[in-house]
N, C-alpha and C positions, 0 to 999 in steps of 0.2 A: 380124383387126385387134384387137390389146388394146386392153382399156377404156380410158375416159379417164382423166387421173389423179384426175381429185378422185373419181372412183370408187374407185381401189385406192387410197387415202390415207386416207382417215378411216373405218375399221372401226367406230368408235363411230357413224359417223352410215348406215354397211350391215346390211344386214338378207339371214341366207343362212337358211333357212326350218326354223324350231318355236318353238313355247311352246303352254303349256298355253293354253286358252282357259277363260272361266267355262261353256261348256258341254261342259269334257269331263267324265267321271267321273272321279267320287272314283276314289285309287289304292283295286286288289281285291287279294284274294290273289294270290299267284304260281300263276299255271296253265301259264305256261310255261317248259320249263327251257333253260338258258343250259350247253351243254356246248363247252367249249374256244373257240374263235374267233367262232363263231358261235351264233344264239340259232333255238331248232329250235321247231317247233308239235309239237304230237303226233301227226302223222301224218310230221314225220323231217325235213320240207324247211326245207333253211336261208334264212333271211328275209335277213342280210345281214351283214356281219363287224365282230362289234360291237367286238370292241377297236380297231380303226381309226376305226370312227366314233366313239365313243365319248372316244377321245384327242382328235379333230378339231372336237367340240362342245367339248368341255374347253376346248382353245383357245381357239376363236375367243370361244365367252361370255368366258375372262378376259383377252380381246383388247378388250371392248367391244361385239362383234358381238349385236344380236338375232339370234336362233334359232328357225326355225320349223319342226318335222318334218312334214311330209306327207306322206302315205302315199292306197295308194290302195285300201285296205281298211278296212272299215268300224273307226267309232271305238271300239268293244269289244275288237274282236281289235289296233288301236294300242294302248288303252291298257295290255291282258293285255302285250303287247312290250314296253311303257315299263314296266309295274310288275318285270317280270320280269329286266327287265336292270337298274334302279334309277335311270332315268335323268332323271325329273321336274324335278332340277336343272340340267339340261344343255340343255334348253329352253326358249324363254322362251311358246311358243304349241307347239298341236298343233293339225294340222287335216284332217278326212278330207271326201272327198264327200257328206257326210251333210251338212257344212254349208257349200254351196253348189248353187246350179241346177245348174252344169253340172260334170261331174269331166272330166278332162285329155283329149285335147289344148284344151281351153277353157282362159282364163287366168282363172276365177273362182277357184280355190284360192290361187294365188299373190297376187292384188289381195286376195283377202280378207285373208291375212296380212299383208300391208302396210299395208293400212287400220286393223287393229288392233294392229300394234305400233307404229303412228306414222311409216311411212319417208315420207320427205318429197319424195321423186322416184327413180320407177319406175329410175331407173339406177343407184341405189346400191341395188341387188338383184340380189344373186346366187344362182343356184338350180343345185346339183347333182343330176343325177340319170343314173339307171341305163335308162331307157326311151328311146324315142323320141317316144310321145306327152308324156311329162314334158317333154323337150327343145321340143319344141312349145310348149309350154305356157307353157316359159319365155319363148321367142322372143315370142309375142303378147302378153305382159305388160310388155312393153319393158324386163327385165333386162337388163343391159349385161354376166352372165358366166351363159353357161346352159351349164355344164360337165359333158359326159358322163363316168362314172363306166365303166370296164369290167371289175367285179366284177358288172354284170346281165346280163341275156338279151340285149342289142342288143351287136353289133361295133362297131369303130370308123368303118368305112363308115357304118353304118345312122343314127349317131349324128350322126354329122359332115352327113350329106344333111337330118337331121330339122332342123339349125344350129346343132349345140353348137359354142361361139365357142371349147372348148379342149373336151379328150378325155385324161382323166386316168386311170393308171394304177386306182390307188383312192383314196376320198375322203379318207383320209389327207394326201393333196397337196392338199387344196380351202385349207386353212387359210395353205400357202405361197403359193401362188394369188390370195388377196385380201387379206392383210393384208401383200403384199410394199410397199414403195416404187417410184415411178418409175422411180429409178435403177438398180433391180434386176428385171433384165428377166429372170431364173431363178429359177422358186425354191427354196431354198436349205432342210436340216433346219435344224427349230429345237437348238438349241446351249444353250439355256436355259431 
């Protein structure tokens, strides 16, 4: 079932999830390097494809949308990823299990970001993600779009069973996704 509409209508008043918070750290040096598509740790493994999401935060921030990245690695090795990739303006919050009791499938990460970016009712939030407990996660937090991502470890099966309300290619589509209109039940590349 799509959201309602006054949820995919007013992206200034959605919140799809990052921004710095006052207790993340100061940006450090670059420890990690960004080779081609993806941004790698030193031991090789790719975290996640950053020129897509990276386009896709772009957007939605000059869409209106608060921005909140969550991650489920501690806030040093988040912020070593954000300094690395340059992306501290692309989010409006960051938040890892370090601040909150409980980390995912609990909806304490998500309510906390909403609580401090100011969203004003749990259904103008939307939460992509690559997991199934993240998917969960969103589902208990009463997001009205908890849209699985299948650039991570879970299928579209595993995704779809945990309640992702859409199962999207990669988060590139997240931005057609919630800043569509009603009348536009596809969504469609931006053109401009």
């Amino acid at each position: 079932m799509p959201p309602p509409a006054s949820t995919t209508r007013a992206a200034n008043r959605r919140s799809a999830f990052s921004a710095r918070s006052s207790t993340s750290p100061a940006p450090r040096p670059r420890t990690w390097r960004s080779s081609g598509p993806t941004a790698s740790s030193s031991t090789g493994a790719a975290w996640f494809p950053c020129l897509e999401l990276g386009d896709a935060l772009r957007r939605l921030r000059s869409s209106g949308v608060r921005v909140c990245l969550l991650t489920g690695s501690g806030r040093t090795t988040q912020a070593r990823i954000i300094d690395a990739l340059g992306w501290w303006d692309r989010a409006d919050l960051t938040l890892s299990p370090e601040d909150v009791p409980r980390d995912r499938p609990w909806p304490d990460l998500i309510l906390t970001a909403a609580l401090r970016l100011g969203v004003d009712d749990v259904r103008n939030i939307a939460v992509c993600a690559a997991t199934a407990p993240a998917i969960i996660s969103a589902r208990r937090s009463g997001a009205s779009v908890a849209a699985g991502v299948l650039t991570g470890p879970h299928s579209r099966d595993r995704l779809r069973t945990a309640g992702a309300t859409h199962v999207l290619p990669t988060i590139a589509d997240l931005p057609a996704l919630i800043l569509r209109t009603p009348a536009d039940a596809t969504p469609t590349p931006d053109h401009g």
